[in-house]
Backbone as numpy.savetxt, mean C-alpha at the origin, in Angstrom:
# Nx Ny Nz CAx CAy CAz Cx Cy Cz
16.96 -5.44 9.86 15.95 -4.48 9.43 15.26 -3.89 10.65
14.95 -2.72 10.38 13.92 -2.22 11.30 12.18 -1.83 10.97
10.97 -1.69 11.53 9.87 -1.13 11.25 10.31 0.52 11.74
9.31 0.97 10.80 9.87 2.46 10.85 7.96 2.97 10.57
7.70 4.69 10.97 6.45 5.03 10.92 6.93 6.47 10.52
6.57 6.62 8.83 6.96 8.21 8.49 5.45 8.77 8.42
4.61 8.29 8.32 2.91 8.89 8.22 2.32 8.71 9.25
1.32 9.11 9.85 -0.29 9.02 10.52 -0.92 9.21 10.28
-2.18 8.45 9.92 -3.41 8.15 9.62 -3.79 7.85 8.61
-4.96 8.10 7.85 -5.78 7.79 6.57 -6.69 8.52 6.18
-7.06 9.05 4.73 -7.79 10.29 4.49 -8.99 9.73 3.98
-9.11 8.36 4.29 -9.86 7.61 3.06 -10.96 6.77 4.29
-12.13 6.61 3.75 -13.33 6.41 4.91 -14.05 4.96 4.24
-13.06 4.21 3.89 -13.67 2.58 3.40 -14.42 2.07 4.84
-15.69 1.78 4.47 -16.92 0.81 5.30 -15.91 -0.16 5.91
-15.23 -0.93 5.64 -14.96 -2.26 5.90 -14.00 -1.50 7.17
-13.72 -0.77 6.76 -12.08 -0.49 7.90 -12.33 -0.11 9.57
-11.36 -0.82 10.17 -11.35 -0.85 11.52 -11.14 0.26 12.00
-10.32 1.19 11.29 -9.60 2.05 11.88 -10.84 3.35 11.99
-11.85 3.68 11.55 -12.67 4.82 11.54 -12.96 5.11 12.79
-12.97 4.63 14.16 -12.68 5.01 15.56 -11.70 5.62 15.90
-10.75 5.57 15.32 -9.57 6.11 15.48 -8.96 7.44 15.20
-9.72 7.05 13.99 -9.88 8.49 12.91 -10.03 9.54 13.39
-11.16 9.46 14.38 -12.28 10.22 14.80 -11.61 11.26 15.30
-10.74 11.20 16.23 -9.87 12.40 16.50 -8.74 13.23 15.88
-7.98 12.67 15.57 -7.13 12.71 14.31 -7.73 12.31 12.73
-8.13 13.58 12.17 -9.18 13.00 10.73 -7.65 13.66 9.66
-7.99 12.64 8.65 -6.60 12.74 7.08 -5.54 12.11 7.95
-4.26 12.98 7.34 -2.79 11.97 7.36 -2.35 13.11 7.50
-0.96 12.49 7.97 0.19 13.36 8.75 1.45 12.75 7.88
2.35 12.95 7.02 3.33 12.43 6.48 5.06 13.53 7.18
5.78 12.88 7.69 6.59 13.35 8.21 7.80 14.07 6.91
8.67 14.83 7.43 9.34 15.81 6.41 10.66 14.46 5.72
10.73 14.73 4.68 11.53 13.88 3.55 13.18 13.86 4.95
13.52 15.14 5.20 14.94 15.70 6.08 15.12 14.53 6.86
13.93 14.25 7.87 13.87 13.95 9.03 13.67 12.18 8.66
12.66 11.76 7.73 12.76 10.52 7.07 14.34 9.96 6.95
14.89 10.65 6.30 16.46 10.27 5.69 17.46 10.26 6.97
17.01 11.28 7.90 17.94 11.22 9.28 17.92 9.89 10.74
16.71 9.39 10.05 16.17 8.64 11.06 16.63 7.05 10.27
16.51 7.02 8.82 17.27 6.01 8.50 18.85 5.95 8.59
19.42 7.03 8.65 20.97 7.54 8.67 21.25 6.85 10.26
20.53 7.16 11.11 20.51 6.74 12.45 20.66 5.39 13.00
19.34 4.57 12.50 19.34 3.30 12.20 20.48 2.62 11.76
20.80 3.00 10.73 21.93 2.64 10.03 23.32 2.39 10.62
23.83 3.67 10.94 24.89 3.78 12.00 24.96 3.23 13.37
23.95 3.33 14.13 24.06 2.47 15.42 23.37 1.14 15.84
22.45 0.72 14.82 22.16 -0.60 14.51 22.48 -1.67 13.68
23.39 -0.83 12.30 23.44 -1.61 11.52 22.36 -2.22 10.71
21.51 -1.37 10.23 20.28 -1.42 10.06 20.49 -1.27 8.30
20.30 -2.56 7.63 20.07 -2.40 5.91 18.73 -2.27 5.18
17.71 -2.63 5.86 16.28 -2.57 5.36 15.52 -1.97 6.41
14.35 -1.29 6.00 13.64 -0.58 6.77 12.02 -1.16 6.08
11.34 -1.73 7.16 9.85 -2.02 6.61 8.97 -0.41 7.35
8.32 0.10 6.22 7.13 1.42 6.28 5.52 0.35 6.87
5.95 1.33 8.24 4.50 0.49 9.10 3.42 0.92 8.41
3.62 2.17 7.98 2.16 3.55 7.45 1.00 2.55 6.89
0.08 3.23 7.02 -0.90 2.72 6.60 -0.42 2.76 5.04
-0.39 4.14 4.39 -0.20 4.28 3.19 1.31 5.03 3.06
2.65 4.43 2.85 3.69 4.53 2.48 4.07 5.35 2.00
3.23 6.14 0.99 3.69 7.01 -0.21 2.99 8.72 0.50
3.51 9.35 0.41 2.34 11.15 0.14 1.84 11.04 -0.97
0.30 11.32 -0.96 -0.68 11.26 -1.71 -0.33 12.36 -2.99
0.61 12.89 -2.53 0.50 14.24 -3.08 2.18 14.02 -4.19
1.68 13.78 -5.46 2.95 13.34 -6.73 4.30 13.97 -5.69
4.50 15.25 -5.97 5.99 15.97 -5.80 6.13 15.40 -4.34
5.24 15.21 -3.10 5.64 14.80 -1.96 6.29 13.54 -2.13
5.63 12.56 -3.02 5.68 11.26 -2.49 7.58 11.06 -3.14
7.53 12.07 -4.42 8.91 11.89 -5.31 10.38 12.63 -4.20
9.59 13.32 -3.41 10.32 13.92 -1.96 11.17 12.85 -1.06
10.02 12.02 -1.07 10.65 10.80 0.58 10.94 9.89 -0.66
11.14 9.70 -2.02 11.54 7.91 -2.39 12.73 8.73 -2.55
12.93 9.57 -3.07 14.54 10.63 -2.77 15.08 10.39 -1.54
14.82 10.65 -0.97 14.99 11.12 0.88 15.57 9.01 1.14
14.65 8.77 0.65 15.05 6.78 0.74 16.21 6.33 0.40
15.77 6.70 -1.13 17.22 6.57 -1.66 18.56 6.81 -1.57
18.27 7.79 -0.83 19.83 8.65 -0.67 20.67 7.48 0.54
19.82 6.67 1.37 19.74 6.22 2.30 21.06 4.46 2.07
20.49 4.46 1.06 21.00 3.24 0.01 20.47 1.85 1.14
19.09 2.05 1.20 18.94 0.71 1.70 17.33 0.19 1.27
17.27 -1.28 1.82 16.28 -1.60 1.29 15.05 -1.34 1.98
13.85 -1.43 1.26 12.19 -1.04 2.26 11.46 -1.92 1.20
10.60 -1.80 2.61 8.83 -2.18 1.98 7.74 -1.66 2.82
6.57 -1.57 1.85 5.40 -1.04 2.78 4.15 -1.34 2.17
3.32 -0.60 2.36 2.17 -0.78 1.51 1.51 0.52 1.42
0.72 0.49 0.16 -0.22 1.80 -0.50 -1.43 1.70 -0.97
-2.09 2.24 -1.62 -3.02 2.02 -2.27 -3.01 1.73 -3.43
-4.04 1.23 -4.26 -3.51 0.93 -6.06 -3.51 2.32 -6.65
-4.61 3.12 -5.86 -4.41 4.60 -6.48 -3.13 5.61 -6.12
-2.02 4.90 -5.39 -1.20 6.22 -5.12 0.08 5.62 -5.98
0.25 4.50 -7.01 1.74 4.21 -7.42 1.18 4.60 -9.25
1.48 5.17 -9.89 1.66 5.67 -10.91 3.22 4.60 -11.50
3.13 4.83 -13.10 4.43 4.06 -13.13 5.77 4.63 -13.11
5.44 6.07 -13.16 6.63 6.97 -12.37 6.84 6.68 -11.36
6.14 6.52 -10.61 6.36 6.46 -8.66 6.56 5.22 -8.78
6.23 3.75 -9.22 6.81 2.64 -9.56 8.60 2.70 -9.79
8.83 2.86 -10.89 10.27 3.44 -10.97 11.17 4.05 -10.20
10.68 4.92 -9.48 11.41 5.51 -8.27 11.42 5.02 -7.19
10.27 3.90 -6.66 10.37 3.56 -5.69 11.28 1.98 -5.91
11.71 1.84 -7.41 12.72 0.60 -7.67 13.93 1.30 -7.24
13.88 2.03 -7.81 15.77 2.74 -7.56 16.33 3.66 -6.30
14.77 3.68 -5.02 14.69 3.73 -4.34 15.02 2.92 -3.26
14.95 1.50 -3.55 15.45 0.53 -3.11 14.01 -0.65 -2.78
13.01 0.12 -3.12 11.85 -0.69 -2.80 11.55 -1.98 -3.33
11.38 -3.02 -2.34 11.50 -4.78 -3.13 9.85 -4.79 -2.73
9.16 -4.67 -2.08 8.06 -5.30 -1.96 6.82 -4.01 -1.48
5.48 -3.92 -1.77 4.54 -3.43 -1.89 3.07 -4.19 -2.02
2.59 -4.12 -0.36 1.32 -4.52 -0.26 0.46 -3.38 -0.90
-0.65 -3.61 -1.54 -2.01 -3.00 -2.07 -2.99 -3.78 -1.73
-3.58 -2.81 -1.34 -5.37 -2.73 -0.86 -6.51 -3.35 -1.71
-6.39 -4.15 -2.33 -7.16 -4.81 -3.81 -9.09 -4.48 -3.30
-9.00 -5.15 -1.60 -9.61 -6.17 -1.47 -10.78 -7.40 -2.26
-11.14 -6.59 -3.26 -12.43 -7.67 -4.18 -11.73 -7.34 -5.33
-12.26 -8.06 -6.62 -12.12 -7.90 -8.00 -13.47 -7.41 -8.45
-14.36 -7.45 -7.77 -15.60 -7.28 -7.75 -15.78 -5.61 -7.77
-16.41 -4.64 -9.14 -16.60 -3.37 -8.82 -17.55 -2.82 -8.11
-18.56 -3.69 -7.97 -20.06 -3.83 -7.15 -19.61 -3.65 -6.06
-18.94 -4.45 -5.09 -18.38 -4.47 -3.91 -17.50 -3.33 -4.05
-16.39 -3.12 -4.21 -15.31 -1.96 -4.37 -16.24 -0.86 -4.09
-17.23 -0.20 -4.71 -18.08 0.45 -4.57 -18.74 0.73 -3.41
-19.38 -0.79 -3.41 -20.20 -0.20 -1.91 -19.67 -0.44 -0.68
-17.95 -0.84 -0.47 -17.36 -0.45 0.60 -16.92 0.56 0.28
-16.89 1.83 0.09 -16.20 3.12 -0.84 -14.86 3.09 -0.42
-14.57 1.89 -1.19 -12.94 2.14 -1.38 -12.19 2.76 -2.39
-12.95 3.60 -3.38 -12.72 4.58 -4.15 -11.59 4.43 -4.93
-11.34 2.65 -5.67 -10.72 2.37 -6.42 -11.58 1.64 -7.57
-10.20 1.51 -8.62 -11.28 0.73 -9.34 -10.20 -0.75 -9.86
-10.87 -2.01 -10.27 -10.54 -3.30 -10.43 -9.31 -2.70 -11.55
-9.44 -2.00 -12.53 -8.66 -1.49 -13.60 -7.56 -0.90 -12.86
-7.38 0.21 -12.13 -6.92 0.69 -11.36 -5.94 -0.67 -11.01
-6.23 -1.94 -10.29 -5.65 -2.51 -9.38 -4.42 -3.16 -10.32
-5.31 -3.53 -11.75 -3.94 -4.65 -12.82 -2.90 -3.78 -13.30
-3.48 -2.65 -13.16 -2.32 -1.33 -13.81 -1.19 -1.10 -12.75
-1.57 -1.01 -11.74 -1.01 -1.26 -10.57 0.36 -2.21 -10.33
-0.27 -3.46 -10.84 0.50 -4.56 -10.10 1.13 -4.65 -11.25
0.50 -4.51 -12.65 2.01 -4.51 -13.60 2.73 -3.30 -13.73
2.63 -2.01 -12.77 3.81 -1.03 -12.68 4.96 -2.11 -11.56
4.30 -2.12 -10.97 5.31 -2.79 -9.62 5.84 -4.28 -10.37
5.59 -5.12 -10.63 6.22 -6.09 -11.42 7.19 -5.40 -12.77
7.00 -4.42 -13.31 7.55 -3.86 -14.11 8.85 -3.26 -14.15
8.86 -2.66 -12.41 10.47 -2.20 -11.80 10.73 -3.43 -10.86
10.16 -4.89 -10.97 11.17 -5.67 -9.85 10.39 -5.53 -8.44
9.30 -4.77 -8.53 9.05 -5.12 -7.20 7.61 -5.95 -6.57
8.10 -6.87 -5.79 6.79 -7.49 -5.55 6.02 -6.95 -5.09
4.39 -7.63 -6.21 3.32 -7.29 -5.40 3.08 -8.53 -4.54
2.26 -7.85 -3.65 1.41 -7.96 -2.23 0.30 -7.73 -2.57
-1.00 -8.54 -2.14 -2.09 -8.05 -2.82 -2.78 -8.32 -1.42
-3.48 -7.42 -0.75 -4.33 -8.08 0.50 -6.04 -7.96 -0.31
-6.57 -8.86 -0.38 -8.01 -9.53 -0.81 -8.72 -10.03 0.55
-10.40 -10.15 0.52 -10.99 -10.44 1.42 -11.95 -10.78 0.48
-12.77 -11.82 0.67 -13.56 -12.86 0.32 -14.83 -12.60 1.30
-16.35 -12.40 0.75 -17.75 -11.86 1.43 -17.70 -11.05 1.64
-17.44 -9.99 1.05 -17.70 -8.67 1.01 -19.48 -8.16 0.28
-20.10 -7.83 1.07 -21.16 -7.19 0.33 -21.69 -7.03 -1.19
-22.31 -7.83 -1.94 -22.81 -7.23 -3.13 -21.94 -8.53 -4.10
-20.88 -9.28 -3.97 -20.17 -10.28 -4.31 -20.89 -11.21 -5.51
-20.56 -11.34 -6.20 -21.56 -12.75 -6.77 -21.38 -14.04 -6.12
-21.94 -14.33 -6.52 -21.95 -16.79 -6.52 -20.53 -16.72 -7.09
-20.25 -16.28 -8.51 -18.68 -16.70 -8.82 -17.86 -16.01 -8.65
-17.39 -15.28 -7.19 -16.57 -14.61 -6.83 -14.94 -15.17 -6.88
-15.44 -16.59 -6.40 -14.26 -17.10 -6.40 -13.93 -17.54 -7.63
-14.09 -17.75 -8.65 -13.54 -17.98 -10.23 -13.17 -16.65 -10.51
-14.11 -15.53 -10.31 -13.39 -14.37 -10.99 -11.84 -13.87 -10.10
-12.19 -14.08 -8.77 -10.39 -13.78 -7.92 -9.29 -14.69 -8.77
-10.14 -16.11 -8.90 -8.41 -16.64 -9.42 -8.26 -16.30 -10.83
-9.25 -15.86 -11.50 -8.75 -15.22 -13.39 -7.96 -13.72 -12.73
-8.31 -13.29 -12.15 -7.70 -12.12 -11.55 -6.33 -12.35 -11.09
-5.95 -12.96 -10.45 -4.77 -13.31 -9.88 -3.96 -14.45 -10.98
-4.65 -14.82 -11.77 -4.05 -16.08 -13.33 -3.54 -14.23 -14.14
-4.78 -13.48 -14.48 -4.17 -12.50 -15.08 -2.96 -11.54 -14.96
-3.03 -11.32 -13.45 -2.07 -10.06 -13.26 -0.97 -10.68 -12.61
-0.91 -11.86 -11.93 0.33 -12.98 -11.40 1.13 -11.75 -10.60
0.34 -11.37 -9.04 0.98 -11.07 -8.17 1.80 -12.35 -7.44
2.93 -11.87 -6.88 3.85 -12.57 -5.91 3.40 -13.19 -4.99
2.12 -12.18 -3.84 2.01 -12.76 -2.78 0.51 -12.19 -2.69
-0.16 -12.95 -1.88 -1.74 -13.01 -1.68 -2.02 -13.23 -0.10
-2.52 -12.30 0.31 -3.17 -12.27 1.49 -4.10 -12.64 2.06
-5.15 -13.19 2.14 -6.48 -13.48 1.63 -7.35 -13.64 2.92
-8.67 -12.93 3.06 -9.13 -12.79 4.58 -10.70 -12.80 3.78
-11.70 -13.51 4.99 -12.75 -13.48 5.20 -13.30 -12.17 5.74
-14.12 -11.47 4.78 -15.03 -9.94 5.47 -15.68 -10.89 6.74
-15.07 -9.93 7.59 -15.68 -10.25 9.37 -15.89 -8.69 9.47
-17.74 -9.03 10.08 -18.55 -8.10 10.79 -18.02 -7.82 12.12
-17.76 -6.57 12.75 -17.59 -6.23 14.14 -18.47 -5.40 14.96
-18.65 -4.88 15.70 -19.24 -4.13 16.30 -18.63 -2.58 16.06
-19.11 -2.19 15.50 -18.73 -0.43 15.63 -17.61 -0.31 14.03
């Protein structure tokens, strides 16, 4: 397998995230052309011997329906396997489906809390509903979820941790990531 980078950046301004320094010069996303996606796995392929391709992108998919149905085409044609990660708001259970027959086995999402209080006031501009709909599109075509969660996040209750594991008893993702909210400087 190889890591591969068809996007740059992030359009999305969550509190918690490291990356808003970064941003700063380069602001939104850059998603590279479906052509050039498919040529670069064609490449791989042929002089590496390359069967899977992991999507470094922050967010895997074009935000944008007809784009994103562009590159799982452009994938597919490719006949090999990937994984990456997205947001819970960019997989629909259309784009679920396509990204099965696309060849896609695995898909990290951005959960981080079950908590809408928190979700909120890091404006991660999802919602807890949003996240189970999510993980049963992707369990639905075969592909694992990935769930990255962080624990002390702002605004949290006392039973944060009972409500994560009914959360994770309910929606029975594959794989769990699980990180302590750490304060940084800047």
């Amino acid at each position: 397998s190889a890591n591969v980078i068809f996007s740059r950046g992030c359009p999305y301004n969550c509190h918690f995230c490291a990356l808003l320094s970064s941003r700063e010069g380069t602001p939104g996303i850059r998603f590279r052309r479906p052509d050039l996606i498919e040529l670069e796995i064609e490449y791989l392929k042929k002089y590496y011997n390359v069967q899977g391709v992991i999507l470094m992108d922050e967010i895997a998919l074009p935000l944008k329906r007809q784009a994103a149905i562009q590159e799982l085409e452009a994938i597919g044609r490719t006949n090999v396997f990937w994984r990456g990660q997205c947001r819970v708001d960019g997989i629909t259970s259309e784009l679920a489906a396509l990204a099965s027959q696309s060849g896609c086995v695995a898909l990290g999402l951005g959960v981080e809390s079950v908590w809408q209080a928190s979700l909120d006031l890091i404006n991660k501009r999802i919602s807890v509903q949003n996240a189970k709909e999510t993980i049963a599109f992707l369990k639905a075509n075969d592909i694992e979820a990935r769930l990255y969660l962080m624990m002390g996040l702002p605004g949290e209750p006392e039973n944060i941790v009972d409500l994560t594991w009914n959360f994770i008893q309910e929606t029975q993702p594959d794989l769990i990531y699980l990180s302590l909210f750490t304060v940084r400087p800047g």
